[in-house]
Structure formats: C-alpha cells, structure tokens
C-alpha positions in Angstrom: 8.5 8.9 -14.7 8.6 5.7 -12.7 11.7 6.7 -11.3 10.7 10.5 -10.3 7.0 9.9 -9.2 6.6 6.5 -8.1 4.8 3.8 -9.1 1.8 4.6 -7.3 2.0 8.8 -8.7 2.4 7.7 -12.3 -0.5 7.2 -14.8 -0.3 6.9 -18.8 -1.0 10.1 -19.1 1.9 11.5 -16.9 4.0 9.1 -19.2 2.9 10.5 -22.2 3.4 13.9 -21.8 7.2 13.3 -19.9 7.8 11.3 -23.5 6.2 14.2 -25.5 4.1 11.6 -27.5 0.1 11.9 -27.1 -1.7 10.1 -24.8 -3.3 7.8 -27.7 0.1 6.5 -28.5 0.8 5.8 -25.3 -2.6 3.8 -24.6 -2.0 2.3 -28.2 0.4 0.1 -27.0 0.2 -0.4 -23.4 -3.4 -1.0 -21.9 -2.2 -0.1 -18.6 1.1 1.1 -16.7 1.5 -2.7 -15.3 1.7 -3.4 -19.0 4.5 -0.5 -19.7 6.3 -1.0 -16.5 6.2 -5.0 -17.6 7.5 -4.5 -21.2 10.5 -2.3 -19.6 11.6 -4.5 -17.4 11.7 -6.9 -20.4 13.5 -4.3 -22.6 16.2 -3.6 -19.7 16.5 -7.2 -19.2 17.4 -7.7 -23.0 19.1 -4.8 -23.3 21.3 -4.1 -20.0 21.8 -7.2 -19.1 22.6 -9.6 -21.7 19.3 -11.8 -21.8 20.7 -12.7 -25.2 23.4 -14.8 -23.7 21.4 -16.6 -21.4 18.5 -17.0 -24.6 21.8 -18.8 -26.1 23.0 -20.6 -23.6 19.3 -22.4 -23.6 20.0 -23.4 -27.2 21.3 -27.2 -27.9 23.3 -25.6 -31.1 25.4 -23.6 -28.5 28.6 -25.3 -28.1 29.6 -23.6 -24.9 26.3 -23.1 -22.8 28.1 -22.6 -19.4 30.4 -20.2 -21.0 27.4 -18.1 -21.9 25.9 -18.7 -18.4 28.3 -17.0 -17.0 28.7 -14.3 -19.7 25.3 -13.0 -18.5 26.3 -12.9 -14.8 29.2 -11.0 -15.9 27.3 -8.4 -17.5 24.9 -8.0 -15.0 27.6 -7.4 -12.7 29.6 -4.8 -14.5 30.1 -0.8 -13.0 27.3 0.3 -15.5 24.8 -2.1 -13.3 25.4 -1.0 -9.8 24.3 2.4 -10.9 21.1 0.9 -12.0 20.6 -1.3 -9.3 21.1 1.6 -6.9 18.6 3.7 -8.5 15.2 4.8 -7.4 13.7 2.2 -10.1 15.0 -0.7 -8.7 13.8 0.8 -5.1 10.6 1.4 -6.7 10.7 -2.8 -8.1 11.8 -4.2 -4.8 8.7 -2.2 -2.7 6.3 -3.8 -5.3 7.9 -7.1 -5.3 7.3 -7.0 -1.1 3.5 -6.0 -1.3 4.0 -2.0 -0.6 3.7 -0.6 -3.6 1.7 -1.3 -7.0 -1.1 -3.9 -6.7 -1.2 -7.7 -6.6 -1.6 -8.2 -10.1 1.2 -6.3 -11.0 3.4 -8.5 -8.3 2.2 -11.2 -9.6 3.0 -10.7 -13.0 6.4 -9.7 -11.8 7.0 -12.7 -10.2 5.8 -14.9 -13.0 8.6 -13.0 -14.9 11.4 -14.1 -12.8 9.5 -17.7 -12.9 10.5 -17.6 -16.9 13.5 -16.3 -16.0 14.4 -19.2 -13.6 13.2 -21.6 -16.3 15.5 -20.2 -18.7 18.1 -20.9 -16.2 17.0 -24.6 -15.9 17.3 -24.9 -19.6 20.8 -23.4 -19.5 22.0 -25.5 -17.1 20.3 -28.8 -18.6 22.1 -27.6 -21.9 25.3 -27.3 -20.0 25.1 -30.5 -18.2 24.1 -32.3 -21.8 27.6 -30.9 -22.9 29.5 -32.3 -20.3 30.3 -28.9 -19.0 28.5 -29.9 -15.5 28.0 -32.6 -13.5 25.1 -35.4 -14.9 23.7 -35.4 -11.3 23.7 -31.7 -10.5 20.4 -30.6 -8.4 19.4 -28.3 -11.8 16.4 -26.6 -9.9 18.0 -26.3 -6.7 21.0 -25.0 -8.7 18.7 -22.4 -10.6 17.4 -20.7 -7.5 20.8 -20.2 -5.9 22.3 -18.7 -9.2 19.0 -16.5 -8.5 19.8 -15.8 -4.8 23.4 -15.0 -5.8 22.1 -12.3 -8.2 19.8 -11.2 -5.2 23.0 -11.3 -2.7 24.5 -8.8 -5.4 22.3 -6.6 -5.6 21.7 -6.0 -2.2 25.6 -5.9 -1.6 25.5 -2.9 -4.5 22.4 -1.4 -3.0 24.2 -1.5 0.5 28.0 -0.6 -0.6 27.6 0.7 -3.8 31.1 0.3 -4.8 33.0 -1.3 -7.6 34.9 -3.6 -5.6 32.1 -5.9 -6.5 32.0 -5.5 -9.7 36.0 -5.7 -10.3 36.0 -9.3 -9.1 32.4 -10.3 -10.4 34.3 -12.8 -13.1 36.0 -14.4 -10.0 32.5 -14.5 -7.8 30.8 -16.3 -10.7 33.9 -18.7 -11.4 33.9 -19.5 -7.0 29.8 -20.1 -7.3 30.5 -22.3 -10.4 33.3 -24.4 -8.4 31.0 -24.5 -5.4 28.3 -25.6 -7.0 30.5 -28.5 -9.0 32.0 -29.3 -5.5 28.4 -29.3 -3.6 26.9 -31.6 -6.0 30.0 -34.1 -5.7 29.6 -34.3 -2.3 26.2 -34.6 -1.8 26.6 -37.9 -3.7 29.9 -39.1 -2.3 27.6 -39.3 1.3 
C-alpha cells in the first residue's frame, strides 16, 4: 500500500483491507504505520539483503568476518536489488529520510536504524581487524560510514542507470573499496 498510495495516503486501515486481514489484526501488532513501515524495513533488511551475514560477521566465533562483510555487500548488490531500489518504496524512503514526507518521528526512527546498522558495521570490522584480516590501525568509524556512503553511491547509481552493469561487477567494486580502504589506512600512517 506504501508503494501505491504513499506514505502520507496510507493508514492501518487501508493496510488492512489491501492484506484482507481485519483492521484489529492489523492494530494488534502495529500501534501505528511508523511502527509497520519500521518492522518492514527490518524484515527486508533480513530478508533481501542478507542482514544474517553481517549479524555473523559481528560474531568473534566467525572465522572469516571480512569474508562475510563482503558477502552482504554482494547481496545487496545483486540484479534482484536494483529492481527494489528503483521502486516507488525506496522513493517513498528516501523523501522521508530528507524531511518531505512522513513526520519527524518517523525520520528519526529511521535514522536511528541505520545508526544500528552502522554499529553493526563497526563490530564487523573490529571482528575482522581482531582476525588479522584488516589492518590494527584501520580508522573503524571512518571506515564504517564510507562502506555506508558506498552503499548510498549504489543505489543512487541503480536509481539513476538502472542497469545491471553494476551489479555484474559488484564482487569487483567491493574487492576495489576493500583494497582502497587497506591502502588508505597504510598511508595515512606512513605520512
């Protein structure tokens, strides 16, 4: 419903009846549409693109964290994502992310999310870097947000071109930002 009406021209009820459940159900489990809209963008995140890999790659019993690093990036970055990415959905995410859709709460709470999101990447990397797999003095934080801006780069490059080329060399994009970054924090410490 998101997708056909808009944020702002979607209430519970309109979801209910589009889902053919009653509207109880709906309000059952979601005190609001910020709450729904939340919990999907959970769901897609654990179910279209790998969150599981990057949940693993956090783990200190994972013996290849970087490996699993990139294993999310990868899937993220596959044919079936530009579709998604392209979609009205995502348009829908990005106007409430900039303030002209939804409400502040709801950007806020959006933003918080990719704040956990960014932390998981911090773990990741720390876990990666405790493996040997990455340099000891690599700028983790710094190194977080520009896997994050690299994911942003993507997606506006899908939203703008909306081919596959993109896609068909994602695994050599993410081995190039992996180099970089290796390279980058070498440097800044050879100066």
């Amino acid at each position: 419903m998101f997708s056909i009406r808009g944020y702002e021209r979607t209430s519970l009820s309109d979801i209910a009846k589009y889902s053919g459940v009653t509207r109880g159900a709906i309000y059952w489990h979601f005190e609001s549409k910020e709450d729904l809209l939340i919990e999907l963008l959970d769901s897609l995140s654990r179910e279209q693109f790998a969150e599981k890999d990057l949940v693993d790659a956090c783990s200190e019993s994972e013996p290849d964290p970087l490996g699993k690093i990139k294993s999310f990036l990868f899937t993220a970055m596959q044919k079936e994502s530009v579709k998604f990415f392209t979609s009205t959905f995502v348009t829908m995410i990005i106007a409430i992310i900039n303030g002209k859709s939804g409400n502040q709460e709801l950007r806020q709470r959006m933003l918080e999310q990719r704040q956990l999101h960014n932390q998981k990447i911090v773990q990741a990397l720390k876990n990666a870097i405790n493996k040997g797999q990455l340099p000891k003095n690599l700028l983790v934080e710094t190194v977080a947000e520009h896997i994050s801006m690299f994911m942003t780069g993507y997606i506006h490059s899908c939203r703008v071109e909306s081919n596959n080329s993109i896609s068909a060399n994602s695994k050599a994009f993410i081995e190039l930002e992996f180099e970089t970054i290796k390279k980058i924090t070498s440097d800044l410490y050879l100066d």
